[in-house]
C-alpha positions as CSV (number, residue, x, y, z in Angstrom):
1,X,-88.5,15.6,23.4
2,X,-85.0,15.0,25.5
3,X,-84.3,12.5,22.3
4,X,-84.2,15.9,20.2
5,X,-82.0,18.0,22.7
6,X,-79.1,19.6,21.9
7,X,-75.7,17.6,23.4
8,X,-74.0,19.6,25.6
9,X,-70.0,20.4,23.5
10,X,-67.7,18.6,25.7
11,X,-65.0,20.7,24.2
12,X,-65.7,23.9,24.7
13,X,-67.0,22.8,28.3
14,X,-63.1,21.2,28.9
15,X,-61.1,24.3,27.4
16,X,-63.4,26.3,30.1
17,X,-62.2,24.1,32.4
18,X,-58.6,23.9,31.7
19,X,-58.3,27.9,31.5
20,X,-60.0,27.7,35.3
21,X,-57.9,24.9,36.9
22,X,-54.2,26.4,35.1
23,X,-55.7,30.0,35.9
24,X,-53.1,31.3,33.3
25,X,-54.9,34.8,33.4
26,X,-54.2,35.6,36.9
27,X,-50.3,35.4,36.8
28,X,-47.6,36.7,34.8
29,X,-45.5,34.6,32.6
30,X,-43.0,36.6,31.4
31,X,-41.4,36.3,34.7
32,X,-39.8,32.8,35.8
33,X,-41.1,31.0,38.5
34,X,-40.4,32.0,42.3
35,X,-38.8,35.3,40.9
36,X,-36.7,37.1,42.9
37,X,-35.6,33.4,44.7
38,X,-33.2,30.9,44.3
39,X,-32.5,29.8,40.9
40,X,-34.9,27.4,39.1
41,X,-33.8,23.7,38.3
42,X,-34.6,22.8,34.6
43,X,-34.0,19.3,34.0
44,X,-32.7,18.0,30.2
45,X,-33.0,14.7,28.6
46,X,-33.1,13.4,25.3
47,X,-33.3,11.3,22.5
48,X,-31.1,11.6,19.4
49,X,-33.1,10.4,16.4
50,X,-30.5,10.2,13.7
51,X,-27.4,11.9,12.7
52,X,-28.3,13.3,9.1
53,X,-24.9,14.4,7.6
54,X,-21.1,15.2,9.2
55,X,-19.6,17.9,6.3
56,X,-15.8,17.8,6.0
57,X,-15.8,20.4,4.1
58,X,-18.0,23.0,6.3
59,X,-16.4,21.3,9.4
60,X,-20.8,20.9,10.5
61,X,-22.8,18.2,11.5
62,X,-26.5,17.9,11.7
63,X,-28.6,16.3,14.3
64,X,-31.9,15.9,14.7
65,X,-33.5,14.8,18.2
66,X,-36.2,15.2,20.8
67,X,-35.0,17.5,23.2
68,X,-37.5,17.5,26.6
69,X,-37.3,19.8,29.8
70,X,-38.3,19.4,33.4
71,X,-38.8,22.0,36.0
72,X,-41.6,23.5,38.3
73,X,-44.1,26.3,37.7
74,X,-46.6,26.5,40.8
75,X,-48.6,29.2,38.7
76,X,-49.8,25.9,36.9
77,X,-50.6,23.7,39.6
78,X,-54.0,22.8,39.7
79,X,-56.4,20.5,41.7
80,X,-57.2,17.1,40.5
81,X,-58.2,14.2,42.5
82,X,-57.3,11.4,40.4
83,X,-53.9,13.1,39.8
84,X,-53.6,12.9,36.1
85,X,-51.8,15.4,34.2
86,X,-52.9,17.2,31.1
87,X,-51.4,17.7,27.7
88,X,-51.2,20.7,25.4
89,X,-50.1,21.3,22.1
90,X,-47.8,24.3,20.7
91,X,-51.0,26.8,21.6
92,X,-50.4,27.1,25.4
93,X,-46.6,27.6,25.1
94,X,-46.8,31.1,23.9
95,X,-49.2,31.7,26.9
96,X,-46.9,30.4,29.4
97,X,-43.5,31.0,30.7
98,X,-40.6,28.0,29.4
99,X,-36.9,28.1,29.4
100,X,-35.1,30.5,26.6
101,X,-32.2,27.6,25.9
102,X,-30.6,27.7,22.2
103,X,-27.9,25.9,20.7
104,X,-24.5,27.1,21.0
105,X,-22.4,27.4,18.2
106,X,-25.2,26.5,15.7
107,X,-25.3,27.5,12.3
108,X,-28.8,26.7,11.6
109,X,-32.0,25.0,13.4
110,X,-35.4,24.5,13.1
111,X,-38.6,23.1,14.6
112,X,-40.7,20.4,13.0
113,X,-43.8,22.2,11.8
114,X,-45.2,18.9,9.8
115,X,-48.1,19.0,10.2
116,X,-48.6,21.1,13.2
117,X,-46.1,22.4,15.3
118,X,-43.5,18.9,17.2
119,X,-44.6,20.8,20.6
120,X,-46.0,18.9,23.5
121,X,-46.5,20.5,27.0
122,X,-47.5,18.6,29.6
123,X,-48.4,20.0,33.0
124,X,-49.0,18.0,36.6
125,X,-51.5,18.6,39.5
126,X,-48.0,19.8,41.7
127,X,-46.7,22.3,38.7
128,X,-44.4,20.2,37.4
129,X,-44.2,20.9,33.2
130,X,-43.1,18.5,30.7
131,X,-41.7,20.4,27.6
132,X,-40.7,18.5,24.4
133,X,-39.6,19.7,21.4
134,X,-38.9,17.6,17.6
135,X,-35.8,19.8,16.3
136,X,-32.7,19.6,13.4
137,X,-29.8,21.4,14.6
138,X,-26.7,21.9,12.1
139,X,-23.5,22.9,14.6
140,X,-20.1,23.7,14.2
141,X,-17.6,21.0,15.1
142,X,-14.1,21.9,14.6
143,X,-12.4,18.8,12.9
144,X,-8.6,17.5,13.1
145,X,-7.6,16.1,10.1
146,X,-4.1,15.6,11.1
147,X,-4.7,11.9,11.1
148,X,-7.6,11.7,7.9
149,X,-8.8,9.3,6.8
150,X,-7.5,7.1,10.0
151,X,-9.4,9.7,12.2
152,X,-11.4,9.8,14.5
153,X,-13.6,13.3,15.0
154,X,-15.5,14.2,18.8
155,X,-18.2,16.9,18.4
156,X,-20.5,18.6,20.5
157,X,-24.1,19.8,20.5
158,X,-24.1,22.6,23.3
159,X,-27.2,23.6,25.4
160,X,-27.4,27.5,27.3
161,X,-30.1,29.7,28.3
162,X,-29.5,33.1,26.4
163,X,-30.7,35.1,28.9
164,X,-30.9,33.6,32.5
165,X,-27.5,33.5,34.3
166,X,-26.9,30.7,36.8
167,X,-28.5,32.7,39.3
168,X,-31.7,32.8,38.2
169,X,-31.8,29.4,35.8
170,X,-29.5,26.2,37.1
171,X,-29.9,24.3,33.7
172,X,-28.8,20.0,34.6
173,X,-29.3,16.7,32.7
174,X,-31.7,15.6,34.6
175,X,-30.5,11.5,35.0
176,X,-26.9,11.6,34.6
177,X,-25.4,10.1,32.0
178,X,-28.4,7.9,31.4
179,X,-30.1,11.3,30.4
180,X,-29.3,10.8,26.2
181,X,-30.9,7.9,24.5
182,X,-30.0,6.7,20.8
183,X,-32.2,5.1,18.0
184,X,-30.3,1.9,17.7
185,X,-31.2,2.7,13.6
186,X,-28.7,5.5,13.9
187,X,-25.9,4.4,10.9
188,X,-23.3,6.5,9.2
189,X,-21.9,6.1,5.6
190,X,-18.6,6.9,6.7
191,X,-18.7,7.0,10.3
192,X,-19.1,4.6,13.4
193,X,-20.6,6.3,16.2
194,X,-18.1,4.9,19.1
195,X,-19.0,6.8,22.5
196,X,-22.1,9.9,22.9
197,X,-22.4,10.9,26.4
198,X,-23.6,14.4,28.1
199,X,-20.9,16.4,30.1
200,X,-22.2,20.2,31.8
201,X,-19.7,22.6,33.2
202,X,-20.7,27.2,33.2
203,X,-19.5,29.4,30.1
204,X,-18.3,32.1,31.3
205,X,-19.3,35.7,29.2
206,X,-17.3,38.8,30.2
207,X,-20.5,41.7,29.7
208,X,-23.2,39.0,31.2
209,X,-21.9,36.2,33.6
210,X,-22.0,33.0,33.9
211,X,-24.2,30.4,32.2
212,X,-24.8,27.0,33.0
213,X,-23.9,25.4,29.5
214,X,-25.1,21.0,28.7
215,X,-23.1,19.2,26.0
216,X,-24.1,16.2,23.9
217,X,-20.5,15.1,23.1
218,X,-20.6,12.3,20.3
219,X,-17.1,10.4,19.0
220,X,-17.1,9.5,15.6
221,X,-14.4,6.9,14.0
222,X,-14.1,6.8,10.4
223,X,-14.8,3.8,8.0
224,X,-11.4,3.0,6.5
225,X,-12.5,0.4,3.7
226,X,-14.2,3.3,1.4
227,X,-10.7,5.4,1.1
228,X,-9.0,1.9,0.4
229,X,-10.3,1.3,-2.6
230,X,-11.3,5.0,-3.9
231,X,-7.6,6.3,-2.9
232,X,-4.6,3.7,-1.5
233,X,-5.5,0.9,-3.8
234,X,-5.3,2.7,-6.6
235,X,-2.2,4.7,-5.5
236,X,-0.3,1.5,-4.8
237,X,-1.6,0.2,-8.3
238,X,-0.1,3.0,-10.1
239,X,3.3,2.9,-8.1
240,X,3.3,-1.1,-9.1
241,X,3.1,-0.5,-12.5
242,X,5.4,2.2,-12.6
243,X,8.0,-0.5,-11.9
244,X,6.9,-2.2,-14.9
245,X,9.4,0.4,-16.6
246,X,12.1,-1.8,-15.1
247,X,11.5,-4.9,-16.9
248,X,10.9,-3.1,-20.5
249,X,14.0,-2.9,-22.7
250,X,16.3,0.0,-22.2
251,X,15.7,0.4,-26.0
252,X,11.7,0.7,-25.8
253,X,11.9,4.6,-25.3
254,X,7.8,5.1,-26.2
255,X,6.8,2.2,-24.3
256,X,9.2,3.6,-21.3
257,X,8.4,7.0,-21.1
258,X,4.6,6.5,-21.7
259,X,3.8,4.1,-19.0
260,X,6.0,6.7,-17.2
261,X,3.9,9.5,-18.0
262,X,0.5,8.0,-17.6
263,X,1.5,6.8,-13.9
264,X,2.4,10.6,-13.1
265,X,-0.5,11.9,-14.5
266,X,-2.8,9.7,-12.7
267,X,-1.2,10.2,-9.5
268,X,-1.5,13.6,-9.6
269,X,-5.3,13.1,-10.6
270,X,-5.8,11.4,-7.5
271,X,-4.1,13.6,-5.4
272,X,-6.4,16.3,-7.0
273,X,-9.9,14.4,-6.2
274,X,-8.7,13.7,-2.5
275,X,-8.4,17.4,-1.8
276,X,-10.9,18.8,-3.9
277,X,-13.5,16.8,-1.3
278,X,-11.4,18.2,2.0
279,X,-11.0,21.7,3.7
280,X,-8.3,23.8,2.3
281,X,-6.1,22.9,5.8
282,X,-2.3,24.7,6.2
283,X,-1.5,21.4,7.8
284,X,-0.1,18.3,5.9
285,X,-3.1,15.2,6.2
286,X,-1.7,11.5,6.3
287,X,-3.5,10.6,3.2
288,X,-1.2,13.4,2.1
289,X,1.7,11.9,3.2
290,X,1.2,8.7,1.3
291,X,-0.2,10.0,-1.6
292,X,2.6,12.0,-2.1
293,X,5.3,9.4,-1.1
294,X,3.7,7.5,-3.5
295,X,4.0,10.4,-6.3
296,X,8.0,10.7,-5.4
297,X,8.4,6.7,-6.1
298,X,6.0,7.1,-9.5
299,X,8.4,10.3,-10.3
300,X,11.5,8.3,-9.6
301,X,10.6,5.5,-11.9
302,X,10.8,8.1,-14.3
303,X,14.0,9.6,-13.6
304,X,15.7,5.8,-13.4
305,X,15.0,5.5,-17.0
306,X,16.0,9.5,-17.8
307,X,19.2,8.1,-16.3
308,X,19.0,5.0,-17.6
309,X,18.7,6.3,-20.9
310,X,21.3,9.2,-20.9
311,X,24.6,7.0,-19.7
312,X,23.3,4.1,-22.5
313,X,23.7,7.5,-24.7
314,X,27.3,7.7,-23.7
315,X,28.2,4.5,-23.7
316,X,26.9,3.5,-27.1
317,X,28.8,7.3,-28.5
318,X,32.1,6.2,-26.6
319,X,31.8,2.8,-28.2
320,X,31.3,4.3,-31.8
321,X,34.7,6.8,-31.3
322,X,36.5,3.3,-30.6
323,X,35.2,1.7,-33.3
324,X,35.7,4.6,-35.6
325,X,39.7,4.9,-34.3
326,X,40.5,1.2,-34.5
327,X,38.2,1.1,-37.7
328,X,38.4,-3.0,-39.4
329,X,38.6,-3.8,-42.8
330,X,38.8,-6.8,-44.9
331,X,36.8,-8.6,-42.6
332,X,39.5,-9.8,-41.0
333,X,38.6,-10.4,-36.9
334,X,40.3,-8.4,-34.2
335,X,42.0,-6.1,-36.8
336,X,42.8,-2.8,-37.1
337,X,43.9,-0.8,-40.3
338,X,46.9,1.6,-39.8
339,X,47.7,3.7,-43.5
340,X,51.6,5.1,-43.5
341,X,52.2,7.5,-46.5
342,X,55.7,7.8,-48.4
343,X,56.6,10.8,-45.5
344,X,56.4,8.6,-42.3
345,X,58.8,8.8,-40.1
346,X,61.2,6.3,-38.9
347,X,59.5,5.4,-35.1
348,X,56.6,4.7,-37.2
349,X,58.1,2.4,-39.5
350,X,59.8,0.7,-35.8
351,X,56.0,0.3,-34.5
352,X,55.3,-2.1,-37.3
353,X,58.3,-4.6,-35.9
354,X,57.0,-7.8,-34.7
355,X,54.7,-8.2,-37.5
356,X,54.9,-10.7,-40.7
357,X,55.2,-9.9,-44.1
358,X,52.0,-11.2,-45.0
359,X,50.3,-9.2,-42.7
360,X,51.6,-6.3,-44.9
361,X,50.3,-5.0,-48.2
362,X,52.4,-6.0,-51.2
363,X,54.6,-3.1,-52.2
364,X,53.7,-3.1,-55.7
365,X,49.4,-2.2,-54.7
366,X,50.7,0.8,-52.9
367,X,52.3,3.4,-55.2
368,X,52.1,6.0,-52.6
369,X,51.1,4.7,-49.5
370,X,51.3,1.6,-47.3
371,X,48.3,0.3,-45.5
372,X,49.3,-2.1,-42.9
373,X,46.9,-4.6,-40.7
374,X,47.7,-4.8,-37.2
375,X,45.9,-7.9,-35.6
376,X,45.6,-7.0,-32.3
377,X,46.0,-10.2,-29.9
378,X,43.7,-11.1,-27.3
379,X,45.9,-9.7,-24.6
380,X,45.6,-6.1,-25.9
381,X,41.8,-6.4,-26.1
382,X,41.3,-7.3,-22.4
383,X,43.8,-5.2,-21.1
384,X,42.0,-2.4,-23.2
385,X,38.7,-3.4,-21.4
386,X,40.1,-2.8,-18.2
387,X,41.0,0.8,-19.1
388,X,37.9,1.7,-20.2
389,X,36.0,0.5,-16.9
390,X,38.4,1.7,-14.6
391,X,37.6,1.3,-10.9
392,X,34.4,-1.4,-9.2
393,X,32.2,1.4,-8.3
394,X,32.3,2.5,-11.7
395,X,30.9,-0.9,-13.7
396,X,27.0,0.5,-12.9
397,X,27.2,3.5,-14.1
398,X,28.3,2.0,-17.3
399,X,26.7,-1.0,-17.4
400,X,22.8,0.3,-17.7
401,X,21.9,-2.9,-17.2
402,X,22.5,-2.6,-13.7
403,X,20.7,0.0,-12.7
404,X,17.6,-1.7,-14.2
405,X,18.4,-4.4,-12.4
406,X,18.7,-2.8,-8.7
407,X,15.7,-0.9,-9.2
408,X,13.9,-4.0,-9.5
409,X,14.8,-4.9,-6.1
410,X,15.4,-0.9,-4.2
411,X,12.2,0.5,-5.6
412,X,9.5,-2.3,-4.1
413,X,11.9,-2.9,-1.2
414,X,11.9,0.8,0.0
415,X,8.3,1.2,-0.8
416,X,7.0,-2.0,1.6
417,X,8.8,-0.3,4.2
418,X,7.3,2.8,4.0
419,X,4.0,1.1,4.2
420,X,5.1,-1.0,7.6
421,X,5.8,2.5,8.7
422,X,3.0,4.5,7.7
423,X,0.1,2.0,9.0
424,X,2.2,0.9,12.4
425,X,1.9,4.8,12.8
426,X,-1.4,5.5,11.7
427,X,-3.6,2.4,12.3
């Protein structure tokens, strides 16, 4: 008959027995432990599990880790004579007391309810309590981007109790600086995680007191290569082919002003997608700086050939008025054509001395006038050429070539040592 008899249910029988040894209906918890005393020691530690985003834009980042807590609670000591502590789920917390800490300066945060509640609670013969939590925090982090994308950003995950000043909670990482712990699977797409350690000093609240406050400070350099070849490579690309115009005849006007144009337009498109990704900032950024260095050399290129093409304008009108005044004819070279009608006067008829006969037009062609050719020697000519350039510092502005010419070298010469400047100051 004992085959057929009805097991004893070890669970119920160890629940009865928990509820007797913790005697959680004999005290109350919604007072701390040893009330009315000194303050309670609550012990931190942790473990970050992974940093899940850093936002630029909302100046956030989110972190999710276990977050565990230490202290004493002689309302839960129990006897037990092989010493061995027991272990509850989310069910007992809400029975007991456990520190009220939140997350300062948090914009959101959560508690892992998959598929119960991330809540252990783990209790010792002496009263000593384990409490650990799975939780995502998103917190502010206020961002410098002074220096972006050559940056590197410190943020802070802060710990407080809300309600328990330092004299009644004394809140403490419980081993030092050993007291965080990383997932060495932590990796950022844009971020190299370069020093986390824990710092604790008290916050201070003018209508409450002071709070012991725990910090999980984290410092964050930036990955350089992905901005090199979505923004500076393609800046420098389109300042080096702005000085293509250089090399393009003068003459070109469509293919000048379009590669012109295009470069411009591309540059400012770049500029564009840099800030529509970054926080609308009243300060200037150092991707700002070259970006828009490199705009004013793109722009330039296109006022070299506005110049360029304006005094080749000039020139080529100033050669047509000479050419027009000292007209030839008869195909005859270095000649010009001088026509005297039958009024001329006397010093006009003197100007043609020094000139042969048959340099003259026979009497009998002209009835009423006399065209006369003037050769002009080779003397006149070059001393004409050095009146129409004038003074040394005058030959490039009226030789266009010129200007081409310097820009070939000024332009790339300027821009290399804007570069040595920007990334001796910035790297």
């Amino acid at each position: 008959s004992h085959i057929f008899k009805k097991n004893q249910d070890l669970t119920k029988a160890r629940k009865g027995k928990t509820e007797q040894l913790l005697k959680i209906d004999e005290h109350d918890f919604s007072m701390r432990p040893a009330f009315g005393g000194p303050a309670i020691p609550v012990g931190v530690d942790g473990q970050v599990e992974s940093l899940d985003s850093i936002s630029e834009v909302d100046m956030d980042f989110t972190m999710t880790l276990f977050l565990r807590q230490y202290w004493k609670d002689e309302r839960l000591s129990f006897s037990s004579t092989n010493n061995k502590s027991m272990t509850f789920d989310s069910r007992l917390v809400k029975k007991i007391w456990v520190p009220d800490v939140f997350f300062v300066h948090s914009k959101r945060s959560f508690i892992h309810g998959t598929t119960t509640d991330n809540i252990m609670l783990r209790v010792f013969p002496d009263g000593h309590v384990l409490y650990s939590m799975r939780v995502t925090v998103t917190a502010m982090c206020n961002m410098d981007f002074s220096r972006f994308p050559l940056d590197s950003q410190t943020c802070s995950l802060e710990l407080e109790s809300y309600a328990y000043t330092d004299e009644d909670l004394m809140l403490y990482w419980k081993n030092g600086n050993e007291s965080l712990k990383t997932d060495e699977k932590i990796y950022l797409s844009q971020f190299l995680i370069q020093k986390l350690h824990t710092t604790s000093r008290l916050a201070f609240y003018s209508s409450t007191g002071w709070y012991n406050r725990l910090y999980i400070n984290f410092t964050l350099r930036r990955h350089i290569f992905f901005f090199l070849l979505q923004t500076y490579f393609p800046a420098t690309l389109m300042v080096m082919l702005s000085w293509v115009s250089f090399w393009i005849d003068r003459r070109a006007v469509p293919a000048r002003v379009s590669l012109g144009i295009t470069t411009v337009l591309t540059m400012s498109t770049i500029i564009t997608g840099v800030n529509a990704s970054m926080p609308r900032v009243s300060y200037i950024k150092a991707v700002d700086i070259y970006l828009w260095v490199s705009f004013v050399f793109v722009f330039l290129s296109v006022l070299e050939y506005a110049a360029v093409n304006y005094l080749t304008t000039l020139q080529e009108q100033k050669e047509r008025k000479l050419q027009k005044r000292f007209s030839c004819s008869c195909g005859i070279p270095h000649s010009k054509t001088m026509m005297l009608d039958g009024n001329h006067s006397e010093s006009d008829a003197n100007s043609l001395a020094g000139y042969t006969r048959n340099q003259m037009v026979p009497e009998e062609e002209k009835p009423e006038k006399v065209v006369v050719h003037v050769a002009m020697s080779n003397e006149s000519n070059s001393s004409r050429k050095r009146g129409l350039k004038g003074h040394v510092g005058l030959r490039i502005i009226q030789n266009t070539h010129a200007i081409d010419k310097y820009s070939r070298l000024i332009f790339p010469g300027t821009y290399i040592v804007f570069n040595l400047i920007y990334w001796s100051v910035f790297s």
